[in-house]
GUMISE-341017 format. One record per atom (N, C-alpha, C): x, y, z; residue in three letters. Coordinates in steps of 0.2 Angstrom, whole numbers, padded with zeros to 4 digits, always signed. Atoms other than C-alpha are relative to their C-alpha. Example, Ala and Ser with C-alpha at 12.3 -4.5 7.8 and 13.67 -1.06 7.14 Angstrom:
2
+0004-0006+0000ala/+0062-0022+0039ala/+0004+0006+0000ala/-0004-0006-0001ser/+0068-0005+0036ser/-0004+0005+0003ser/
//
This chain:
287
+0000+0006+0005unk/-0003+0135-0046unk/+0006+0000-0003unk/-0008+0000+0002unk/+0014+0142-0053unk/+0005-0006+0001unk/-0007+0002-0005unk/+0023+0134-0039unk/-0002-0008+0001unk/+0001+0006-0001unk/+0017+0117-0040unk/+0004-0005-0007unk/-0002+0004+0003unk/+0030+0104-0046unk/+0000-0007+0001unk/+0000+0006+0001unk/+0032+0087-0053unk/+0008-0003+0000unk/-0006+0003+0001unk/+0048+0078-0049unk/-0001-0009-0001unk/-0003+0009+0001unk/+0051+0058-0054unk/+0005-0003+0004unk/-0005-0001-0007unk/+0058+0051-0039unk/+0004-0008-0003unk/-0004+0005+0003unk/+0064+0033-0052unk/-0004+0001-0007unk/+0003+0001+0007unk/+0060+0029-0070unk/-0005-0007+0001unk/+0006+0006+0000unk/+0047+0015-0064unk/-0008+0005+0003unk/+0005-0002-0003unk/+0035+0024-0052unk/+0001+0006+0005unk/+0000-0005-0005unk/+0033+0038-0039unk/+0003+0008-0002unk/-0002-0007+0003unk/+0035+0058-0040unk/+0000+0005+0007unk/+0001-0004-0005unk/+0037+0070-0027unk/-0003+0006-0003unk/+0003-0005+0003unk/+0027+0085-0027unk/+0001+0005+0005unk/+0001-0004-0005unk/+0029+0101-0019unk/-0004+0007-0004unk/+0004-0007+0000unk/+0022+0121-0019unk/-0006-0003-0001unk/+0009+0000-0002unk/+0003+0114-0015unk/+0001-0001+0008unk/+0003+0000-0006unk/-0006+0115+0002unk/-0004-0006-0001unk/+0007+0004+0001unk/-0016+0098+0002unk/-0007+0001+0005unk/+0006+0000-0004unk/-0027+0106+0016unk/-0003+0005-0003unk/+0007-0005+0004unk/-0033+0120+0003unk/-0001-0001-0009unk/+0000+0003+0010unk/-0032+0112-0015unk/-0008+0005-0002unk/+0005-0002+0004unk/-0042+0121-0026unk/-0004-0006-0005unk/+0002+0008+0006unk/-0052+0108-0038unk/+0004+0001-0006unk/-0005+0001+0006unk/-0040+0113-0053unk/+0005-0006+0004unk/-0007+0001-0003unk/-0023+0109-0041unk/-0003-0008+0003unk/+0004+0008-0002unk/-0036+0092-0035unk/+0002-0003-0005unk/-0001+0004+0007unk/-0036+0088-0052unk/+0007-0002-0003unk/-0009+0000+0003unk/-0017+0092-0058unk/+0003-0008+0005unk/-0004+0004-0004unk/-0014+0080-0041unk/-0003-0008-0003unk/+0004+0005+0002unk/-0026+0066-0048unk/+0001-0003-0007unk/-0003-0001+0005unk/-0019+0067-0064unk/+0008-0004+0000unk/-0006+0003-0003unk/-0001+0065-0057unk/+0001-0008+0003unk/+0000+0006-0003unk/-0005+0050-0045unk/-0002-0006-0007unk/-0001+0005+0005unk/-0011+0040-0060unk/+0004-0002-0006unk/-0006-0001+0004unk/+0003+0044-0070unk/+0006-0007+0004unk/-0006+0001-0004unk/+0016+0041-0057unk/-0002-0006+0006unk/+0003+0006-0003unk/+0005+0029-0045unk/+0003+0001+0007unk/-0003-0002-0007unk/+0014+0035-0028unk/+0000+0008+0001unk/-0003-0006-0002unk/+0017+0054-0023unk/+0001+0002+0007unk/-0001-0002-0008unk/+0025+0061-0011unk/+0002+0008+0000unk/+0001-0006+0002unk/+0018+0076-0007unk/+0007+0005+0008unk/-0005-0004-0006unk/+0032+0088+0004unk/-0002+0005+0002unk/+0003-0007-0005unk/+0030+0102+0017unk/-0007+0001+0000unk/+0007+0001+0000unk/+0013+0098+0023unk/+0001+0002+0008unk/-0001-0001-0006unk/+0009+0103+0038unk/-0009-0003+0004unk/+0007+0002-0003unk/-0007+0091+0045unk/+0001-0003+0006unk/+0002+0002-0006unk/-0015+0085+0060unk/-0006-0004-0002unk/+0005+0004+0001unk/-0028+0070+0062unk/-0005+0001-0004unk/+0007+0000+0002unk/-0041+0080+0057unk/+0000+0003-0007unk/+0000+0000+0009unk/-0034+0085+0040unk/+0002-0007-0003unk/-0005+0008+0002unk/-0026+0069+0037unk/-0012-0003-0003unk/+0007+0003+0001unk/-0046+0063+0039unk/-0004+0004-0004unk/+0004-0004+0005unk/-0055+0078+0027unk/+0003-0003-0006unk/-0002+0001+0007unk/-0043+0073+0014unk/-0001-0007-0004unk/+0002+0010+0002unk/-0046+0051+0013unk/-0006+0004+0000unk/+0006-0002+0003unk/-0064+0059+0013unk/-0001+0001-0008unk/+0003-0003+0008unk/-0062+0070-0003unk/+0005-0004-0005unk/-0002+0004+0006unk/-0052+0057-0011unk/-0004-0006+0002unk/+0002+0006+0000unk/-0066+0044-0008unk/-0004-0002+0007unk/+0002+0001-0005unk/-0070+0042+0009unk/+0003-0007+0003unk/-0006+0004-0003unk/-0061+0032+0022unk/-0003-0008+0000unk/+0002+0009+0002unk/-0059+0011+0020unk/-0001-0001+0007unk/+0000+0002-0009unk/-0062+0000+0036unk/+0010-0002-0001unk/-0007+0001-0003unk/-0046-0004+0045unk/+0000-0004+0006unk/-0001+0005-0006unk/-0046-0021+0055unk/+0003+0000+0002unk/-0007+0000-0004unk/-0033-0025+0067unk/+0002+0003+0003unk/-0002-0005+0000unk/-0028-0009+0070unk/-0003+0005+0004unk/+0005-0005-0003unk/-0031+0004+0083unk/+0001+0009-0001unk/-0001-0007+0003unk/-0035+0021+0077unk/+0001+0004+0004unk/+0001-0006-0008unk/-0035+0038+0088unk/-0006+0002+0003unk/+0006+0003+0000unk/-0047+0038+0099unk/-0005+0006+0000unk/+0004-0006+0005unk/-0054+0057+0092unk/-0002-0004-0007unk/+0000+0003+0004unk/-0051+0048+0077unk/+0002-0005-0004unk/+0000+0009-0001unk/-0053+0029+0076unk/+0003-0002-0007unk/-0002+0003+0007unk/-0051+0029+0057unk/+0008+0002-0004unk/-0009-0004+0002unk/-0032+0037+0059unk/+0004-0004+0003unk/-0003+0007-0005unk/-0020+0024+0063unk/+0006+0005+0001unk/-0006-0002-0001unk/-0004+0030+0072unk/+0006-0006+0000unk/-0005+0006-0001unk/+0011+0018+0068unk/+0006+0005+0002unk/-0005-0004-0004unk/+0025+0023+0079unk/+0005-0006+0003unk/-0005+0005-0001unk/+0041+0014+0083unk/+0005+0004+0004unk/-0004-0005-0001unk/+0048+0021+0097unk/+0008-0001+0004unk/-0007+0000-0001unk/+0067+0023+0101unk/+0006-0006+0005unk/-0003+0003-0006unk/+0069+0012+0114unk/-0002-0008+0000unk/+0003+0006+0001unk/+0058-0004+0108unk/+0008-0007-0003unk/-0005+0005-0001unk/+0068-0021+0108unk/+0001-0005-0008unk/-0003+0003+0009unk/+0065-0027+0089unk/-0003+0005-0004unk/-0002-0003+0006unk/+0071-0020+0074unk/-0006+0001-0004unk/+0004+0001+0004unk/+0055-0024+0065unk/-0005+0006-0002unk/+0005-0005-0002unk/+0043-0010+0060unk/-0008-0004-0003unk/+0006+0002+0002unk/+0025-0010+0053unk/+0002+0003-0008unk/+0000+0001+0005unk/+0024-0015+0035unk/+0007-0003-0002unk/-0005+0004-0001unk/+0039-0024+0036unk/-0003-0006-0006unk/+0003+0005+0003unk/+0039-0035+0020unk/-0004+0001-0008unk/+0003-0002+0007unk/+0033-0033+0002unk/-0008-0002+0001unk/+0007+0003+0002unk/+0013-0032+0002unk/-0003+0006-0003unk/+0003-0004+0004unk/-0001-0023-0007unk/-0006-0001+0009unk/+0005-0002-0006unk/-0012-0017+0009unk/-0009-0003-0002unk/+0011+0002-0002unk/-0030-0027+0016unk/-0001-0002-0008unk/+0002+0002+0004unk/-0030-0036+0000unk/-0005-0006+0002unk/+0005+0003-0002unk/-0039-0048+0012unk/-0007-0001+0000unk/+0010-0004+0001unk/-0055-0038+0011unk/-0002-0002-0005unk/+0004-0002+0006unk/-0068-0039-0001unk/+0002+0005-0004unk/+0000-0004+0002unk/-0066-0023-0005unk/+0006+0004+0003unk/-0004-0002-0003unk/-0049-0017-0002unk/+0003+0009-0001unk/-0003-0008+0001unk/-0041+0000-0001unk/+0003+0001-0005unk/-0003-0003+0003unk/-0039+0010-0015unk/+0005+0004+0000unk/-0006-0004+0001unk/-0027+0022-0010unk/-0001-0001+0010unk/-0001+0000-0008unk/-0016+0022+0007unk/+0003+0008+0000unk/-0005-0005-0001unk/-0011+0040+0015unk/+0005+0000+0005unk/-0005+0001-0008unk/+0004+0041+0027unk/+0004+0004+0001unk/-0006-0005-0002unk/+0011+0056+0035unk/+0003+0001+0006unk/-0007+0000-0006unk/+0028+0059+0044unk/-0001+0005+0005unk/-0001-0006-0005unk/+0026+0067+0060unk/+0007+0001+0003unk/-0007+0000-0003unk/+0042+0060+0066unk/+0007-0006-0003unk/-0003+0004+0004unk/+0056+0052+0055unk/+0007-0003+0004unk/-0006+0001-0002unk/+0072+0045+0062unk/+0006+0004-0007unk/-0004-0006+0001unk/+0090+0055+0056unk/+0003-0004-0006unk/-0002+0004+0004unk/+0094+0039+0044unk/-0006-0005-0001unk/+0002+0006-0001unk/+0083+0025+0038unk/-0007+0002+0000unk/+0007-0003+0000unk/+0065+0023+0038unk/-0004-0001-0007unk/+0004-0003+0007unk/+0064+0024+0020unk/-0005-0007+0000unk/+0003+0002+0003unk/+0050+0016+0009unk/+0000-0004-0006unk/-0002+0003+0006unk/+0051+0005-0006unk/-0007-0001-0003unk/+0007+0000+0004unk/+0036+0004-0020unk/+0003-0003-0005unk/-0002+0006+0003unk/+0036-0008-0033unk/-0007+0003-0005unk/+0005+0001+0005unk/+0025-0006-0050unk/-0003-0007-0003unk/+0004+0008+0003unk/+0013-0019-0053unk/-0004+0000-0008unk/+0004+0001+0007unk/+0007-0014-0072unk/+0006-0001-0002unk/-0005+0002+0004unk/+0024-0014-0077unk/+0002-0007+0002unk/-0001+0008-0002unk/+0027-0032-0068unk/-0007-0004-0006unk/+0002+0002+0001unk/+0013-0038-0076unk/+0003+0000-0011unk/-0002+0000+0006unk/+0020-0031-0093unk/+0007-0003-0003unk/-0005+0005+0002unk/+0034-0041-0093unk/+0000-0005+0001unk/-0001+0007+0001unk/+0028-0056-0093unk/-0002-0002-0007unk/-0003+0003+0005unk/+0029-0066-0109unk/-0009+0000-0001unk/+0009+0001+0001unk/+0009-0067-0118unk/-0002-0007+0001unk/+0003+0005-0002unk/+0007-0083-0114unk/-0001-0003+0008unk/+0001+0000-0006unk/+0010-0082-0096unk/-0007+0006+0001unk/+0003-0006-0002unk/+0000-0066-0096unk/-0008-0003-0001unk/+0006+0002+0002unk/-0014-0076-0104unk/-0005-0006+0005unk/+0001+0005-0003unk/-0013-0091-0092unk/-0003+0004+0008unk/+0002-0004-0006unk/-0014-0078-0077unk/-0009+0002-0001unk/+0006-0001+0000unk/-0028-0072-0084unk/-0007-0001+0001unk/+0007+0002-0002unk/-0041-0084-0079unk/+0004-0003+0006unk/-0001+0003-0011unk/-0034-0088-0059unk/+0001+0004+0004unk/+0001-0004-0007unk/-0040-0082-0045unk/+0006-0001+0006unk/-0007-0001-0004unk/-0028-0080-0030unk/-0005+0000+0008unk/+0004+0003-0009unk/-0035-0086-0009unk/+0004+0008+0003unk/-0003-0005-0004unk/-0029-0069+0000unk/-0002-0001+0006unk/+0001+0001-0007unk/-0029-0070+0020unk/+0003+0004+0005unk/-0005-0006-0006unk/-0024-0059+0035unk/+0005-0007+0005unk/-0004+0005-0006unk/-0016-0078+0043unk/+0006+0003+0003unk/-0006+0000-0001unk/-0001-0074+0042unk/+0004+0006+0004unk/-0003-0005-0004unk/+0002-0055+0049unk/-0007+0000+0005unk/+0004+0000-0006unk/-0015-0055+0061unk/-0004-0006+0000unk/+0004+0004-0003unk/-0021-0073+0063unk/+0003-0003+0004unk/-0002+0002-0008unk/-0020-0083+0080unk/+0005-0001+0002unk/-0006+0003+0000unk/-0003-0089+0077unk/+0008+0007+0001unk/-0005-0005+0001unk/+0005-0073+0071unk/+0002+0006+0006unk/-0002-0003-0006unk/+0017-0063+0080unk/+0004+0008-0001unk/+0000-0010+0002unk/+0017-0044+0071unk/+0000+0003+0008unk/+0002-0004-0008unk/+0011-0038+0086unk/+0005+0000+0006unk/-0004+0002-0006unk/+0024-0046+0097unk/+0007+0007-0002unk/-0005-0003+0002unk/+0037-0035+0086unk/-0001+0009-0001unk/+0005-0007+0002unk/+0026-0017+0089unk/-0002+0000+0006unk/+0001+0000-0009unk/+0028-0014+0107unk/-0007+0009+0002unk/+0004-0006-0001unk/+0018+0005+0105unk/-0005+0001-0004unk/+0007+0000+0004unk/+0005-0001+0092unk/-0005-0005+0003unk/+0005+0003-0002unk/-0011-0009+0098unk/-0005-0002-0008unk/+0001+0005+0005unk/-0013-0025+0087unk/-0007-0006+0002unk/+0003+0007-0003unk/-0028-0038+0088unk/+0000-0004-0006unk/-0002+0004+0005unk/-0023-0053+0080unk/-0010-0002+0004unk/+0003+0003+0000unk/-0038-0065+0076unk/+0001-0006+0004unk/+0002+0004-0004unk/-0046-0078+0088unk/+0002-0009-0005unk/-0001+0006+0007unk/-0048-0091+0071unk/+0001+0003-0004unk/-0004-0001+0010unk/-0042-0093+0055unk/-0006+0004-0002unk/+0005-0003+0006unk/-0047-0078+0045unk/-0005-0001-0004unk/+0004-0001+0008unk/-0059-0074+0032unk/+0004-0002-0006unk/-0005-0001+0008unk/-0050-0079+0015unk/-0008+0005-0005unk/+0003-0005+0006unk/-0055-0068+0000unk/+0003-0003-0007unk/-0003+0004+0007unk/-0054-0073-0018unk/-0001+0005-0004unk/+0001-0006+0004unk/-0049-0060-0029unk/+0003-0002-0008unk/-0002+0002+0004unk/-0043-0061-0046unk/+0009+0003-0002unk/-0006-0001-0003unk/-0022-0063-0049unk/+0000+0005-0008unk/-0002-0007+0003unk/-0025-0050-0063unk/-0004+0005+0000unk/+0006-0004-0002unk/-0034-0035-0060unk/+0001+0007-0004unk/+0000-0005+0004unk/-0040-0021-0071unk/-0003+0006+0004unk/+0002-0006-0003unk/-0039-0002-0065unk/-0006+0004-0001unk/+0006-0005-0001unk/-0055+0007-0063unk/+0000+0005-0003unk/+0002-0008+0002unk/-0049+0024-0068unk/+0005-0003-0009unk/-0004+0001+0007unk/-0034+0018-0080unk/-0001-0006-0004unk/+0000+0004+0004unk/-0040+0004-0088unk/+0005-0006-0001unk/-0003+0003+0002unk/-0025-0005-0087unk/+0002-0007+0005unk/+0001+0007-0002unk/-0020-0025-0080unk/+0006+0003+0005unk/-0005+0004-0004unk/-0010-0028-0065unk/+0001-0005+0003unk/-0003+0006-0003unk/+0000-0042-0058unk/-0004+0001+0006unk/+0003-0004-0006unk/-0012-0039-0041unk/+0001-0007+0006unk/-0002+0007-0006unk/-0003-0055-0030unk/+0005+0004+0004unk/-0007-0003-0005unk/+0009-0051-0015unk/+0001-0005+0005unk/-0001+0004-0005unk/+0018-0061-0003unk/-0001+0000+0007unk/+0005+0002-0009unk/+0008-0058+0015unk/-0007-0001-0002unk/+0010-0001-0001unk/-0009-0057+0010unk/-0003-0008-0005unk/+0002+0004+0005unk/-0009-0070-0007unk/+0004-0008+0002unk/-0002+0004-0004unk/-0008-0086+0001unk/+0000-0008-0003unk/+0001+0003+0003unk/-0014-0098-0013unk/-0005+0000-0006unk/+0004+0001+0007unk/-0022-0101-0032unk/-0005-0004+0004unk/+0006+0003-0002unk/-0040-0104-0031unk/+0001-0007-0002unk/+0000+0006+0003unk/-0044-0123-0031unk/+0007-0004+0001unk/-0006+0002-0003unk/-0026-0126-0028unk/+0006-0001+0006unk/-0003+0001-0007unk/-0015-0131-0012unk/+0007+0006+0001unk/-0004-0004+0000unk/-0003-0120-0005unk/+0007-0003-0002unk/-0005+0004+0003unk/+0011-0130-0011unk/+0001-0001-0008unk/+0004+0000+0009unk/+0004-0131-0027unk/+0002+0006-0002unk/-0001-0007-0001unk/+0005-0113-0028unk/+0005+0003+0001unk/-0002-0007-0002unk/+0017-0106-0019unk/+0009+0001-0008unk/-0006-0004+0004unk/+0032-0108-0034unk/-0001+0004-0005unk/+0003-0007+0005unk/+0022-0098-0046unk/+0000+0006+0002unk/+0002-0004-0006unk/+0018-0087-0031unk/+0007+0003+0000unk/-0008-0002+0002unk/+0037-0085-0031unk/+0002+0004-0002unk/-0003-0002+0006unk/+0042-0082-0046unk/-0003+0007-0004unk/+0002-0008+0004unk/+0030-0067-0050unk/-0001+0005+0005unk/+0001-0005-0007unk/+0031-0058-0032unk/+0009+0002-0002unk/-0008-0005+0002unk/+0052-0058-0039unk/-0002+0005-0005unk/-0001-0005+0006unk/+0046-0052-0056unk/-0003+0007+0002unk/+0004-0007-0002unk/+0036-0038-0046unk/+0007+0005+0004unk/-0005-0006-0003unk/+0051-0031-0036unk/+0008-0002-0006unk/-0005-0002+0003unk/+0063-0032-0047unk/+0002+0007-0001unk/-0001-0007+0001unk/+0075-0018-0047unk/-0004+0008-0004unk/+0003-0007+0002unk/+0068-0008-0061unk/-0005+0001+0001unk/+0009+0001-0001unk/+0050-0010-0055unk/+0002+0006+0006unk/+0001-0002-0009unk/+0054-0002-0039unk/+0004+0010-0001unk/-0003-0009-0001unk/+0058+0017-0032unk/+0000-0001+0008unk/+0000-0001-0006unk/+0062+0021-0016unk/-0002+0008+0005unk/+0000-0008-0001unk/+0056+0035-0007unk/+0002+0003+0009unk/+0001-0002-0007unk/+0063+0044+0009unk/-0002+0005+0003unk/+0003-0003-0005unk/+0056+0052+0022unk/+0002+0009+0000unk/-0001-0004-0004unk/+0055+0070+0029unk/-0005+0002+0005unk/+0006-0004-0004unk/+0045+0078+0042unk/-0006+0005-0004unk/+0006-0003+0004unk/+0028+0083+0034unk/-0001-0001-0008unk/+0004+0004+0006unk/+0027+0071+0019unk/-0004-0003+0000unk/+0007+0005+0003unk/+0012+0065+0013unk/+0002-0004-0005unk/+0002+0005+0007unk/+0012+0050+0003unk/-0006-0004-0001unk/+0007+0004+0003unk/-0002+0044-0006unk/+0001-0006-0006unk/+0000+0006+0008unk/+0000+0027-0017unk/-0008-0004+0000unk/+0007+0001+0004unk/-0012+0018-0027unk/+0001-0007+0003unk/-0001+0009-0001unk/-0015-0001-0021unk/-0004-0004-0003unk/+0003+0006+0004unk/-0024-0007-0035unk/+0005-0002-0005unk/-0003-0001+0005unk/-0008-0006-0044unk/+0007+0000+0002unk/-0007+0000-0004unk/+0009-0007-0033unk/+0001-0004+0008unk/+0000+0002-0006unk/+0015-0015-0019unk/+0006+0004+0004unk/-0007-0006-0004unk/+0026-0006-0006unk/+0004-0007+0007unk/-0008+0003-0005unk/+0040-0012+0010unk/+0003+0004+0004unk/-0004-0005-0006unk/+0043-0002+0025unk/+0008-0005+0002unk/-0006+0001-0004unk/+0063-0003+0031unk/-0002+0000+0005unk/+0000+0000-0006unk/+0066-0008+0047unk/+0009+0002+0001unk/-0008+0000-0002unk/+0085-0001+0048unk/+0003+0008+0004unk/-0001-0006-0005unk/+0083+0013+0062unk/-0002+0000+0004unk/+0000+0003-0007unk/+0083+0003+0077unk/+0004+0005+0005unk/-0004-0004-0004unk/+0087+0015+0092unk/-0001+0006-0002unk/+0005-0007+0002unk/+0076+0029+0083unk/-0005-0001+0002unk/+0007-0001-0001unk/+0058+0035+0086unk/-0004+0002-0007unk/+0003-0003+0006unk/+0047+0036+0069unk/-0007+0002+0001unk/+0009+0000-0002unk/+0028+0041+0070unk/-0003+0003-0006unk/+0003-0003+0006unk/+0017+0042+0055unk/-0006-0002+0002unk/+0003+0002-0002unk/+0001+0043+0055unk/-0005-0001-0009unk/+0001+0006+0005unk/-0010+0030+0043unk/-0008+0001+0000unk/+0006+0003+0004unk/-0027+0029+0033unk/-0001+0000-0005unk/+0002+0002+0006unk/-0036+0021+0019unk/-0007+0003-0004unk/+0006-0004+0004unk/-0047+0026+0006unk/-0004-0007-0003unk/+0005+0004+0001unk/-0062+0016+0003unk/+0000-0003-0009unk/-0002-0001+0008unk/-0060+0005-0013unk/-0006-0006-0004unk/+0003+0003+0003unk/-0069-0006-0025unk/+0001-0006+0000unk/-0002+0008+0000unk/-0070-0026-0027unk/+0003+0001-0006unk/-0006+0001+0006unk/-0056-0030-0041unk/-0003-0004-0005unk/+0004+0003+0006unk/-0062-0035-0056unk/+0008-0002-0005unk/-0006+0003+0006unk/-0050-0045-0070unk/-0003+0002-0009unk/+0003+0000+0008unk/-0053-0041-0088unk/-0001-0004-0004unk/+0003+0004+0005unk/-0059-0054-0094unk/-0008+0002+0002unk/+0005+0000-0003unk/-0074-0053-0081unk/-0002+0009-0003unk/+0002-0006+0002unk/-0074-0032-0087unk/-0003-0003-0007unk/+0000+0003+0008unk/-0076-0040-0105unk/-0007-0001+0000unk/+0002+0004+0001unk/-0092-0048-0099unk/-0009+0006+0002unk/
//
């Protein structure tokens, strides 16, 4: 218990943690961790040493694992995605390329994502994460008020509907885009946290496609203007890689943005979600 630290990996969000084993946590060091993550809203937990089938006990004891359309898992175990970008492929692009808050198109989207490096490149790679309670805290009380009562159209069109061409740029990952236009999901564009109580900005530009009732046109300069306010520098942290980090972030409360700038390396992490709640707005908690 001694040996377990808290480091601050920016003054917005994120912490690295080391001295724990996440495959024998005792429920005190469970605690200390769960305590941390809603503090700090990302960790990344260092010198782990798993394999699928820990990776999969642990999305259980935090919750139990989310669905994961699109996406083809291992085929021991389907609910473990392996994203892998290997050294030879012909575009720069990776998986998660892009400012978004993960499967917000769901009903019930992923509360927490886990993702661990089995194989990192020697540069590059990193991660960037963005706080969405502090974005939301910076806006002015009468925009905060006006958000408060508008829903938000979420869609997978744009990264797996019939048109899109993710897949085309992930020569090692097995992608299925949609036959027809998606499901949309209407969630609300401000969303209060389950554990901490607190309001996030909860819009992002792949998944949040238009205000309810309104055209996407209509929408997208508002859409805009609060997807900057969300990455803005001080909101954000960046976290790099090692061989055998876990990181766990929160997605009811931050957006993240995989680097694509280790073109002519091999990266391979391995990917799953934690089963999460429908998002509620606090006016709707109020009621």
């Amino acid at each position: 218990m001694a040996n377990l630290t808290i480091k601050p990996i920016s003054g917005s969000l994120g912490a690295e943690i080391s001295g724990v084993d996440v495959n024998h946590l005792s429920d005190t060091e469970f605690d200390l961790l769960e305590q941390a993550f809603h503090e700090y809203l990302v960790l990344a937990i260092r010198a782990q040493k798993m394999d699928p089938a820990c990776l999969h006990a642990l999305t259980q004891r935090l919750g139990g694992v989310g669905e994961t359309p699109y996406l083809t898992g291992l085929t021991d175990w389907p609910d473990v995605v392996p994203i892998i970008k290997e050294a030879n492929e012909q575009s720069a692009h990776s998986f998660g390329a892009g400012w978004h808050t993960d499967f917000t198109f769901q009903s019930c989207p992923p509360s927490r994502t886990l993702l661990y490096a089995v194989d990192i490149p020697p540069l590059g790679g990193d991660t960037l994460y963005c706080n969405l309670y502090k974005a939301y805290d910076m806006l002015s009380p009468a925009m905060q008020n006006l958000l408060l009562d508008l829903n938000c159209v979420h869609s997978a069109i744009r990264s797996y509907g019939p048109q899109a061409t993710l897949r085309d740029h992930l020569e090692n990952m097995e992608i299925h885009n949609d036959h027809r236009r998606p499901i949309e999901q209407v969630h609300p564009v401000v969303r209060q946290h389950p554990v901490t109580g607190r309001n996030a900005l909860w819009i992002n530009p792949t998944y949040s496609i238009r205000f309810e009732a309104m055209t996407e046109d209509e929408s997208q300069p508002l859409l805009d203007y609060l997807n900057q306010i969300a990455i803005d520098p001080s909101l954000t942290a960046r976290l790099s890689w090692q061989p055998g980090t876990l990181t766990i972030w929160d997605n009811r409360c931050t957006q993240h943005c995989a680097t694509s700038d280790y073109k002519g390396h091999r990266r391979e992490m391995l990917r799953t979600t934690v089963a999460g709640e429908i998002p509620v707005s606090p006016n709707a908690a109020l009621v």
